[in-house]
C-alpha positions in Angstrom: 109.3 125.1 135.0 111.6 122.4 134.3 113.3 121.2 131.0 111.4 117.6 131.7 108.0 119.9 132.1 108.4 122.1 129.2 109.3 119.0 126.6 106.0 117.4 127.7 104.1 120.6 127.1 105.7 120.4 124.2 104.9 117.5 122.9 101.1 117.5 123.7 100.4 121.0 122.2 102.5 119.6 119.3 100.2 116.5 119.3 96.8 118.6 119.4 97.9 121.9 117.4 100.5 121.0 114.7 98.5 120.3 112.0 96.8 123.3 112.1 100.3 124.8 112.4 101.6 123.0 109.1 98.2 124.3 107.5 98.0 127.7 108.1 102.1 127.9 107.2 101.2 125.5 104.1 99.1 128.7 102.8 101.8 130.9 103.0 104.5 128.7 101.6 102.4 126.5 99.1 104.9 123.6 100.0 103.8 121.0 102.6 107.2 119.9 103.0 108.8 122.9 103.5 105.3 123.8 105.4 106.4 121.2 108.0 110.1 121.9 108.3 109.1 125.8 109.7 106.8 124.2 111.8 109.4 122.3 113.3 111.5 124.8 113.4 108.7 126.5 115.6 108.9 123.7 117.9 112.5 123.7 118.7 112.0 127.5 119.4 109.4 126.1 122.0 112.0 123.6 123.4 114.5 126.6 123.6 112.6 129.0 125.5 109.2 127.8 127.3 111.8 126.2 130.2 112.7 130.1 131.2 109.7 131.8 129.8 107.5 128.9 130.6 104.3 127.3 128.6 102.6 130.8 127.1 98.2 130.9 127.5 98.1 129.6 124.5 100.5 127.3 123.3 99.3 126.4 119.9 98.5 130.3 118.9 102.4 130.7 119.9 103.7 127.9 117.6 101.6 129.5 115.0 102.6 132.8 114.7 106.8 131.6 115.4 106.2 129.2 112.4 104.0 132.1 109.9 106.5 134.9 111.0 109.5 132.2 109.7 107.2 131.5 106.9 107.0 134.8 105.9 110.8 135.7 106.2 111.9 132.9 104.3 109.5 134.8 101.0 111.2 137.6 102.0 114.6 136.5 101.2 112.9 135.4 98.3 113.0 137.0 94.7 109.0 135.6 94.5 107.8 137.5 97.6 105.8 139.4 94.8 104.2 136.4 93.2 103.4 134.7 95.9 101.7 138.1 97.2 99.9 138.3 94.1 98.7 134.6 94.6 97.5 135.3 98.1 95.5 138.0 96.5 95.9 141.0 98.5 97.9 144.0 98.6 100.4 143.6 101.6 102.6 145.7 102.7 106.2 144.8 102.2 107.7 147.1 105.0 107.0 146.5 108.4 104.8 144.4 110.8 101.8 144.9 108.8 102.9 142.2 106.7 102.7 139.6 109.4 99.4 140.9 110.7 97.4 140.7 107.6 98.9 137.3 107.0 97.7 136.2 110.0 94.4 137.9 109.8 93.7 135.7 106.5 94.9 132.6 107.5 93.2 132.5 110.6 89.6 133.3 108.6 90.8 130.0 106.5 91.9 127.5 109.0 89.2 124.8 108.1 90.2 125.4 104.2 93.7 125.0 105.4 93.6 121.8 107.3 91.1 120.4 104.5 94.3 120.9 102.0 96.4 119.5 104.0 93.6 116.3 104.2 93.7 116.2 100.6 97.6 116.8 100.1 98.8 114.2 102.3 96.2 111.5 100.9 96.9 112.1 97.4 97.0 109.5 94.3 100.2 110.7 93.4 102.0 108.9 96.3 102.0 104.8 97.4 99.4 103.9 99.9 102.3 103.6 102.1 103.7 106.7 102.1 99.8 108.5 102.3 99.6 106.4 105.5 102.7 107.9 107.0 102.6 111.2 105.7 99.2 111.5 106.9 100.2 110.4 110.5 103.1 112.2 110.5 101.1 116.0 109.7 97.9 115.2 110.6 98.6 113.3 113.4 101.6 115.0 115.0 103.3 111.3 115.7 106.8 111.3 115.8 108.9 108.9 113.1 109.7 106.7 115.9 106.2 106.4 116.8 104.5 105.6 113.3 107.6 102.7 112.9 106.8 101.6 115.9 103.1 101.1 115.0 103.6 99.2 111.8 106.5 97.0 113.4 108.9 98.8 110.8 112.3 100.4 111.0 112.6 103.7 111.6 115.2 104.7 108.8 112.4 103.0 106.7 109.7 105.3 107.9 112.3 108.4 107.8 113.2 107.7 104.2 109.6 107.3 103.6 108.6 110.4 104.5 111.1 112.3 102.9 110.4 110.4 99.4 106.9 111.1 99.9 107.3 115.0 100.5 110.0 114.8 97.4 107.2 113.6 95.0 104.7 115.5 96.2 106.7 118.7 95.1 107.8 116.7 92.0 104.8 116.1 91.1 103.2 119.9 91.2 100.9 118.8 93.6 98.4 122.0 94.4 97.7 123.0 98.3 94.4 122.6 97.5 90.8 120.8 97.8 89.6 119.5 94.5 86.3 120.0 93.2 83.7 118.9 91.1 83.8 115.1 89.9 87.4 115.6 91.8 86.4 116.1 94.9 85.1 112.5 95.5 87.7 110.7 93.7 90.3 112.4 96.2 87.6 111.8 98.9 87.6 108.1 98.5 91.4 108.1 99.0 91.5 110.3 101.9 89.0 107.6 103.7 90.9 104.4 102.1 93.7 105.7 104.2 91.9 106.6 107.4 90.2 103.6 107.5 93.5 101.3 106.2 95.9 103.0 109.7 92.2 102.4 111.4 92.0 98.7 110.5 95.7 98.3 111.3 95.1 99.4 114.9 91.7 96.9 115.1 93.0 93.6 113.9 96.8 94.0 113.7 98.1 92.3 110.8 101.2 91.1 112.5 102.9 91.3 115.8 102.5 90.1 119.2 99.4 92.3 119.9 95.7 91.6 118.5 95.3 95.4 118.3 97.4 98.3 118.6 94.8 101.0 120.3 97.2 104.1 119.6 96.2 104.0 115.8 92.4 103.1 116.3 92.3 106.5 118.2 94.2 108.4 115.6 91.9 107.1 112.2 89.1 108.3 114.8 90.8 111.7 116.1 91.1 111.9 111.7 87.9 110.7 111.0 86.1 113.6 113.8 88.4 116.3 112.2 87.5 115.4 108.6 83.6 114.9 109.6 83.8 118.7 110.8 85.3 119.8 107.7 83.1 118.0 105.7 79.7 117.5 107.4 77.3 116.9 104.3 79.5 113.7 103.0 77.6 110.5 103.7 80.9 108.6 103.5 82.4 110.9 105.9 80.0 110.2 108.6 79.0 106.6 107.6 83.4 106.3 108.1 83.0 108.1 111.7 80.2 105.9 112.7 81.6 102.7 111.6 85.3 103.3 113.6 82.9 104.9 116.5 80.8 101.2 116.5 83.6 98.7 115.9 86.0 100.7 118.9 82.6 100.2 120.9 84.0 96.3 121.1 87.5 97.2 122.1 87.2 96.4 125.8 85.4 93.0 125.1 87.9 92.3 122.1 90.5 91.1 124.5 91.1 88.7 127.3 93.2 89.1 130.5 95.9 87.1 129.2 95.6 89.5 125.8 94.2 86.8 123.8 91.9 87.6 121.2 87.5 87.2 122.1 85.4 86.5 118.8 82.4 88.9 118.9 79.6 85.8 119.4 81.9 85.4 122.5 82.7 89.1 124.0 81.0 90.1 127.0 78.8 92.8 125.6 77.6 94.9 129.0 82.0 95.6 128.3 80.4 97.5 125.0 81.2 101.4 125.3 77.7 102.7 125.1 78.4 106.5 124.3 81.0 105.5 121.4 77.5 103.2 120.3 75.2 106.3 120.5 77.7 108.4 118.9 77.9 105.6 115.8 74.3 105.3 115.7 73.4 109.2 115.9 76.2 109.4 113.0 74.4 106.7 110.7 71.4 108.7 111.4 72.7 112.0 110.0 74.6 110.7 106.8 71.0 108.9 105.8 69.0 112.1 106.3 71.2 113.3 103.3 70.2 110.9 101.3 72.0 110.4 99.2 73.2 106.5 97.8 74.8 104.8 100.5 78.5 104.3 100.4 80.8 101.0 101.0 81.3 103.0 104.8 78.0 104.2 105.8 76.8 100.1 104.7 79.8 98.6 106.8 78.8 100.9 109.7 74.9 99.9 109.3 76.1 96.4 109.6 78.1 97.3 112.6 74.8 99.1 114.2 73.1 95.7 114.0 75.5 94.0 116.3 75.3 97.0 118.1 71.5 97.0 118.2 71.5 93.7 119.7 71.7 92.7 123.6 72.5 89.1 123.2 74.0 87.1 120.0 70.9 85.5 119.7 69.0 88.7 119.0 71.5 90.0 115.7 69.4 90.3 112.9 71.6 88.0 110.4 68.8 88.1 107.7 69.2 92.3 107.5 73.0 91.6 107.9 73.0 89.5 104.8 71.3 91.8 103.0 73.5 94.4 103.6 76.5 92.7 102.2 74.9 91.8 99.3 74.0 95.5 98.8 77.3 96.1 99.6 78.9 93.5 96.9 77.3 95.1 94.1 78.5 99.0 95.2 82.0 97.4 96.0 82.8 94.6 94.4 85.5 92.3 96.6 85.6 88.1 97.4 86.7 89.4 100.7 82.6 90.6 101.3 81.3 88.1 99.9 83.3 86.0 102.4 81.8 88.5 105.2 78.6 87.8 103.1 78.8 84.1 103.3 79.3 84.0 107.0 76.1 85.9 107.5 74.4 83.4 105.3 75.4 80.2 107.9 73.9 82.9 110.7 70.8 83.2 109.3 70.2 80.4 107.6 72.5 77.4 109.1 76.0 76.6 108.3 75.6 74.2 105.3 74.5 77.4 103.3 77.2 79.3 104.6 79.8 76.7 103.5 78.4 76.9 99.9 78.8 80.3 99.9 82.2 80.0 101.0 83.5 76.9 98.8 82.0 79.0 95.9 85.4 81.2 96.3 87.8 78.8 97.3 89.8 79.6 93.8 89.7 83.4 93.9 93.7 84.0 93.3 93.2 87.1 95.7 91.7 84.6 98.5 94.7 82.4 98.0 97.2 83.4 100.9 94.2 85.7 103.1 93.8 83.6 106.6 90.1 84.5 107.4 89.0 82.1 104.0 90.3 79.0 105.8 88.9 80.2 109.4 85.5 80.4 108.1 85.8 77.5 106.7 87.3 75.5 109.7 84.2 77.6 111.5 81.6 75.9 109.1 82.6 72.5 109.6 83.6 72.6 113.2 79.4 73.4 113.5 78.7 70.7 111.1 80.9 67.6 113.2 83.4 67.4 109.9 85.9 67.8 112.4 88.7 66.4 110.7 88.3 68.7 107.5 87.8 71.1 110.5 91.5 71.1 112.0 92.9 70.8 108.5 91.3 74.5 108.0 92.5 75.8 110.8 95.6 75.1 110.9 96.1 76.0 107.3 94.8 80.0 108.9 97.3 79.4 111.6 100.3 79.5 108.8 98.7 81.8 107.0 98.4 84.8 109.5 101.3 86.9 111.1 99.3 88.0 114.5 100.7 85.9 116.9 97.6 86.0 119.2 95.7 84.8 116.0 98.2 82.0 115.2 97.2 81.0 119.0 94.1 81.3 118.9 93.8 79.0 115.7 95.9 76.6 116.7 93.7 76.2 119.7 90.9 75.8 117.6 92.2 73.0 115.6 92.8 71.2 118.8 90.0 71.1 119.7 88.8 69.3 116.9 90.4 66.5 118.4 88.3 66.4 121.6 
């Protein structure tokens, strides 16, 4: 095997298995940080010796055991080895390889418990929504510094220092490898989806850039999304999250043009749809409602997503149900931007001098004041009602606004055409 062969081994096993690896060593060592630097160090043992030895049958049980037997000779150098013994709660032997083979025998039999602390540790309150989107990629995704600072068009020593900050508080803070419970468990819930969905929506409709989407990070929220949904198969939120990333990704191919440029959904070529990904939404949406249980802001967003998906033509999207839904979804989640989403329903269903009302009625929300989409609805509306004047004024008011290049475009063309 050559050096070139082993190093992409490497990197896919590390892609696949490593959060699992900085789980199970995460039990042992009750630090994530440090939980990730053995698991590293397990890596570079890989890089060291899988070009002789080659790739072994099973790569990602070999990272785990390299990174659990460091793990557990780093407590032994330790005066705590007892305590943390004790906290495991089991009498180990201290002598010998028994100690390694009843580790491993208990962490194995908690794998999902692991990789659900780790879920919950690296989307914690404690730290900045920045630094639980990074830290989640980064242990739960496997990505590489240079790859999540080249997602979010930000330099790596930024990311680095990031990461490092974020690890540093979590240990400052006291933070517990654990899952919460009780009333607990879905506060911390609703952050660990906020941040799945936030890297999902970055990836979908990229907030700045050259690209209109950045596919990479719509398949990692979903790779995170399928992983939490088998950890935690009797949330509705869970699923409903699933369902909605499985429904919107069902557009991707259609989303885009051969030159890149962006194509509105009334526009895309829907036979492009990906049915399975569709089938896979809709059988989700399906199982969180046979919980029921209240619906969520996710499992609402992904029933409004199942109506466009639902429908073979433009003509046949149920706008009136639509509607609905984002009124229902106003009152569980409060935000001017649904009501916005709400709005352009309203001109769907019921003509586009109701949907202007709607829309004018939030022209002086302060958080609406700098957000692109306001003045492209509203350029939208009065394009369809011949004000085409007030028309281009809208869009190009969007175009400054947003910081996707293909959007800026794609405005700008808009208000051009007002002039025809």
């Amino acid at each position: 095997m050559t050096v070139t062969d082993a190093h992409g081994a490497v990197d896919a096993v590390w892609r696949i298995e490593s959060a699992r690896i900085i789980a199970g060593v995460a039990r042992i060592v009750r630090d994530v940080g440090l939980a990730e630097e053995l698991a590293q160090d397990a890596l570079v043992a890989a890089l060291e010796q899988w070009p002789q030895s080659g790739v072994p049958n099973n790569p990602g049980a070999w990272l785990m055991a390299i990174a659990k037997r460091r793990a557990i000779d780093l407590i032994r150098r330790k005066d705590t080895y007892q305590r943390k013994l004790a906290e495991m709660g089991h009498e180990l032997e201290i002598d010998g390889d028994s100690v390694e083979d009843d580790v491993e025998a208990i962490l194995e039999d908690h794998i999902e418990d692991d990789l659900l602390r780790l879920v919950f540790t690296a989307c914690h309150p404690v730290l900045t929504m920045d630094a639980r989107v990074t830290l989640t990629l980064k242990l739960l995704g496997g990505l590489k510094t240079d790859e999540i600072a080249r997602a979010f068009l930000a330099p790596e020593p930024t990311i680095a220092q990031r990461i490092v900050r974020a690890k540093r508080n979590l240990a400052k803070a006291g933070v517990e490898f654990e899952v919460p419970s009780g009333p607990d468990l879905l506060d911390r819930l609703s952050s660990v989806l906020e941040v799945v969905y936030l890297i999902y929506n970055e990836g979908y409709s990229a907030t700045a850039g050259d690209d209109w989407m950045r596919p990479a990070l719509c398949n990692e929220a979903m790779r995170l999304g399928r992983l939490i949904a088998e950890l935690m198969p009797t949330e509705p939120e869970v699923l409903g999250l699933l369902a909605l990333m499985e429904l919107q990704s069902s557009r991707a191919g259609a989303r885009i043009g051969p030159d890149g440029e962006p194509v509105l959904l009334l526009d895309q070529d829907r036979r492009r749809w990906d049915r399975l990904l569709i089938r896979r939404g809709l059988e989700g949406i399906d199982r969180a409602w046979a919980l029921e249980k209240p619906p969520g802001p996710y499992l609402l967003q992904a029933a409004i997503a199942a109506c466009h998906a639902r429908a073979a033509d433009p003509e046949d999207t149920d706008w009136a149900r639509i509607a609905g839904l984002y009124a229902v979804l106003a009152q569980v989640t409060p935000s001017p931007v649904v009501e916005l989403n709400q709005a352009v329903a309203i001109s769907m269903a019921f003509g586009p001098e109701r949907g202007l009302e709607a829309v004018d009625a939030l022209a002086d929300d302060p958080s609406l004041k700098d957000y692109h989409l306001l003045p492209s609805v509203r350029g939208d509306l009065l394009f369809k009602l011949g004000r085409l004047p007030e028309a281009r004024e809208e869009f190009e008011k969007a175009a400054a606004l947003t910081r996707n290049e293909r959007e800026r475009k794609l405005l700008l063309e808009r208000a051009a055409a007002c002039f025809e």
